[in-house]
N, C-alpha and C positions, 0 to 999 in steps of 0.2 A: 504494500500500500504506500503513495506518495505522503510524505510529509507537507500538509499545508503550509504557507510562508508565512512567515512576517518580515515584511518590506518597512525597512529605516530608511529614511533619506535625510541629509543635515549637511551643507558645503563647508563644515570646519571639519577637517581629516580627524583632528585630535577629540574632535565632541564625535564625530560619527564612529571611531572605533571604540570609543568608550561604548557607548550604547549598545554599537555589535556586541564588545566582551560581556555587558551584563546581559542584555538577554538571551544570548550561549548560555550563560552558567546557569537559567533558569530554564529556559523552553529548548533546547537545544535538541534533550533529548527525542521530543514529540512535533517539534516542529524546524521548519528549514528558516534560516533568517539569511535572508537578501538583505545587503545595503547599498546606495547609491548615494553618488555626491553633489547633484543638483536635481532640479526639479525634469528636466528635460531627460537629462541619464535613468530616472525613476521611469518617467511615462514611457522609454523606449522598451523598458526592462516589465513594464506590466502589459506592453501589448503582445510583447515576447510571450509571458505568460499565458497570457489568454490564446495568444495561436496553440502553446500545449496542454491549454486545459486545465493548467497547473492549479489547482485550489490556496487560494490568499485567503486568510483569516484579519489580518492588522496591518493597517498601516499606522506608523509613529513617523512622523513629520513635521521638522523643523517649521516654523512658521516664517523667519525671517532671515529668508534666502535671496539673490541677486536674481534677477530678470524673473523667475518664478518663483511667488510665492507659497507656504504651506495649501494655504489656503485654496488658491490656483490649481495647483499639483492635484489638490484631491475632487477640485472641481471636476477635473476631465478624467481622473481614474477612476470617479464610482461610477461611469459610465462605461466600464470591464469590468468591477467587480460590486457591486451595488451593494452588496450583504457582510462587503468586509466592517471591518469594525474601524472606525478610524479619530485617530488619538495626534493631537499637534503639543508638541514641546516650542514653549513658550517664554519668552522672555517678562521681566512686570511690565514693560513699557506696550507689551505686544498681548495684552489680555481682554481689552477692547476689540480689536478683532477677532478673538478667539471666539469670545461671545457672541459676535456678530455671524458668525462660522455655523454655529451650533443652530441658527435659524437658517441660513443661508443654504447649507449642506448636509445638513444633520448629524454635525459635529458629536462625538460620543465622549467625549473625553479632552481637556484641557492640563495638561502637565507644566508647572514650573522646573526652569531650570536654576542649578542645577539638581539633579534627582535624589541625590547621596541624603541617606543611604537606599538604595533601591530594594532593600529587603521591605522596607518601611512606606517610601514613595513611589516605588515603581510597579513594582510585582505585585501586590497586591492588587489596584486597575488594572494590570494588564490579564492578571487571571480570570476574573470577574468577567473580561470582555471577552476572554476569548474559553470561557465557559457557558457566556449566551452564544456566542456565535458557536459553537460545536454542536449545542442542544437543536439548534433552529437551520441549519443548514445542511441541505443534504450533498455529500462528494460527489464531484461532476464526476462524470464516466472517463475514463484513463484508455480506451481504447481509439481504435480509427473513426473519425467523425466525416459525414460525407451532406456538404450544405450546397445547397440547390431550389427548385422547384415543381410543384408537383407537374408540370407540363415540361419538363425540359428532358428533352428523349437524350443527353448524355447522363443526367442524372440518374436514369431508371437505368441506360447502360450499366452503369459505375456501382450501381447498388445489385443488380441483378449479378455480375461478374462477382463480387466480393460474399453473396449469397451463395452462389454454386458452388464455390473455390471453396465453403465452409469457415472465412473470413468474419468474423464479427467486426460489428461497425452502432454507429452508433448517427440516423438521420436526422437533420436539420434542415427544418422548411423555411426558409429566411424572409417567407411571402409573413409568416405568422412567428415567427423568433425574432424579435426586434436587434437582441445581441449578435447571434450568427449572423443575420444583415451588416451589422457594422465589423462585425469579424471580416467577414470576404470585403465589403469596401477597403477594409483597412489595407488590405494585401493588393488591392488596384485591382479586381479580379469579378468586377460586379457582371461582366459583361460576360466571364468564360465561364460560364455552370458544367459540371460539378463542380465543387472547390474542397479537395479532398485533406485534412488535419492528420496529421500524423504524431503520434505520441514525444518522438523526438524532435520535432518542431517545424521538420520538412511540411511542406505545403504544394501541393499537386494541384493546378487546375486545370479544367479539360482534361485530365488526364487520358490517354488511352491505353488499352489492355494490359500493353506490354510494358511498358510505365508502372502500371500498377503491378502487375506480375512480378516485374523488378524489386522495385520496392517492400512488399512484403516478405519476400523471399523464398518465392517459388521459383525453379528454374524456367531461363528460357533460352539459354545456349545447349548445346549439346557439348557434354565433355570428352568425348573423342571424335573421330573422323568418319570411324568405319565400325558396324557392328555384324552382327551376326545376323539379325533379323529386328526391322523396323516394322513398327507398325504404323498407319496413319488414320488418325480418329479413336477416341477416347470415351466410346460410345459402349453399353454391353460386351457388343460383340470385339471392339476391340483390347477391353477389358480384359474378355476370360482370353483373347492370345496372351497378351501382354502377361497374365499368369502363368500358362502353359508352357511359354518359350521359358521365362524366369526359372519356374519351377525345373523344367530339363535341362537349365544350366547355362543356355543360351545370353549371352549379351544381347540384351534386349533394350531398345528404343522405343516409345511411346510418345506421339506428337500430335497434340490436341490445342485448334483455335481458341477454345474458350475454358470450359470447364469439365475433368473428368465426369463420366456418365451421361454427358452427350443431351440426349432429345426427353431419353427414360429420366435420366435424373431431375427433369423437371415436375417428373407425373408424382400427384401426392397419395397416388396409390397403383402398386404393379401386382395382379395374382396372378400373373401367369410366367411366373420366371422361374427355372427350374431349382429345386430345393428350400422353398418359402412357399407350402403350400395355403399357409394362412394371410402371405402378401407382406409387403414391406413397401415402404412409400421409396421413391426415387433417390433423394437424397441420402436415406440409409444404402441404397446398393450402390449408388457411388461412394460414399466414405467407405464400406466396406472392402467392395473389390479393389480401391486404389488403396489402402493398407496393405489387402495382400498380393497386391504384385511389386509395392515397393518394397516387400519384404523378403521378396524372391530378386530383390535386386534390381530390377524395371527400372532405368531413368527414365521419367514424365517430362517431358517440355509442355510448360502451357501458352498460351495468349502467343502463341506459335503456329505458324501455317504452312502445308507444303502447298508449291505452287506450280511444280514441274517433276515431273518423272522421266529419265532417261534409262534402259537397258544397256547395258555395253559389257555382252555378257563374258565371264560369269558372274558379273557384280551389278545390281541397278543405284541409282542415284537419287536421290531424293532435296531437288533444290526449297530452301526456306526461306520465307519472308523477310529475312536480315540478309537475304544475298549469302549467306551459307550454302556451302551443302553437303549434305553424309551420304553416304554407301553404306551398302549391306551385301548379305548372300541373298539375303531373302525379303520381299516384300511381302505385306498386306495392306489391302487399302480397307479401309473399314468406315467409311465416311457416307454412310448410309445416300442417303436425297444427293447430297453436296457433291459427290462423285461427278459429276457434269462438268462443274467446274475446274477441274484438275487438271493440267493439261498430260495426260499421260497416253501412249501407246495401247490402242485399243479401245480406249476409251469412246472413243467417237460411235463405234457399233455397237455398244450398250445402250 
């Protein structure tokens, strides 16, 4: 589980590390403490966050800093984090505005400086606050976020792919999420639907397949040249090969556009497949059978296409959509309807 933050900001080096060391020695254990050293270094550092989701519980923020003030500062961040809890360290001259803060922004909390002893003046609000704020807030999801709209045919792409692939994700409709809206503006990216979030902070838009196939880390190279027997389509039928050849020992290829189990793996119920006489819905015979042909050793290529077939016997050739291509002894083509489009020998008089 992620550590929620607490974000300091304060432009005197020697007051902001002070602040870092005391709330180390108190929250340290159960929470992550970010600091920054102007108003502007904070706000870059909380949209950072919010592209990863990161859960912010406190901001503690100097009040009277150059070109942004505390005040400023939390103006435009609770519009990324709304439910943080936020506390200004304040000087006596600067407690008029603190006040003013408290209707302004809904200021939780006003700190004089300096804090000492912080067993006495610190810690104590700051537990308080960040003992409502744990009670009342629930932790954003830590997984892939995929924000779009319900009419944008790359959305339903992006989310259909990361469905099949057994991918959890976590949707955002930005027509009806006012924050994911300002999320994908933020990134310049209003225009390119999907707008895919990634845990480690990378950020995907438009993305296509093999992009995405990349990134979460399914193959989509082939790791050697030449195999023994290739399959092409990741359908049923070319499942129980992709087992058979594995299981015999065979070096075995598996090269699938989209998603293991093909056309079946969409259906939410199969009775007629042999050894499930009470049925199994598609999704289970795709995670099924692709476990066990990676376990017979099967490399899978996914968001991978063959697009040409050449004999040049005794070996055939199988050109791929990255401009690759591999050799085998032996083909299958197993690409059910889609066979049409292949350009292979033979094929025409089918």
């Amino acid at each position: 589980m992620v550590k929620p933050i607490i974000l300091t900001v304060d432009d005197e080096p020697a007051v902001l590390n002070a602040i870092e060391r005391d709330l180390r020695r108190r929250f340290g254990a159960d929470y992550r403490i970010v600091k920054a050293g102007s108003g502007a270094e904070a706000l870059a550092a909380v949209q950072q966050l919010k592209t990863r989701n990161a859960p912010l519980a406190l901001f503690l923020v100097d009040q009277r800093m150059p070109q942004v003030t505390g005040t400023e500062f939390l103006t435009q961040a609770i519009h990324f984090y709304p439910e943080a809890r936020k506390v200004l360290l304040t000087a006596y001259a600067d407690t008029e505005a603190a006040i003013q803060s408290i209707n302004v922004i809904g200021l939780d909390y006003y700190l004089m400086k300096p804090w000492d002893p912080p067993e006495q003046n610190l810690y104590p609000v700051l537990e308080e606050l960040l003992t409502d704020w744990a009670a009342n807030v629930t932790l954003p999801y830590e997984g892939i976020r995929v924000a779009g709209t319900l009419w944008s045919p790359g959305s339903h792409q992006t989310k259909d792919f990361l469905a099949r692939n057994q991918i959890p994700y976590q949707w955002l409709d930005i027509e009806k999420d006012e924050q994911a809206r300002q999320l994908v503006e933020a990134q310049g990216a209003a225009g390119r639907l999907p707008v895919v979030f990634f845990p480690d902070g990378t950020v995907l838009a438009q993305p296509d397949n093999r992009q995405l196939a990349e990134k979460i880390g399914l193959a989509t190279r082939a790791a050697h040249p030449f195999y023994d027997l290739i399959i092409v389509g990741a359908g049923p039928a070319g499942l129980a090969a992709a087992v058979y050849g594995g299981s015999e020992g065979l070096k075995t290829l598996l090269i699938e556009k989209e998603a293991t189990g093909g056309q079946a793996g969409t259906s939410s119920r199969i009775e007629n497949y042999l050894g499930f006489p009470k049925g199994l819905s598609g999704t289970d015979l795709a995670r099924r059978a692709t476990a066990q042909a990676r376990r017979f050793g099967v490399e899978i290529l996914t968001a991978q296409e063959a697009t040409r077939i050449r004999v040049a016997d005794p070996y055939r050739y199988v050109a791929l959509n990255d401009g690759l291509e591999v050799s085998c002894h032996t083909l299958i083509v197993a690409t059910g309807v889609t066979l049409r489009r292949l350009d292979a020998p033979g094929v025409a008089k089918l």
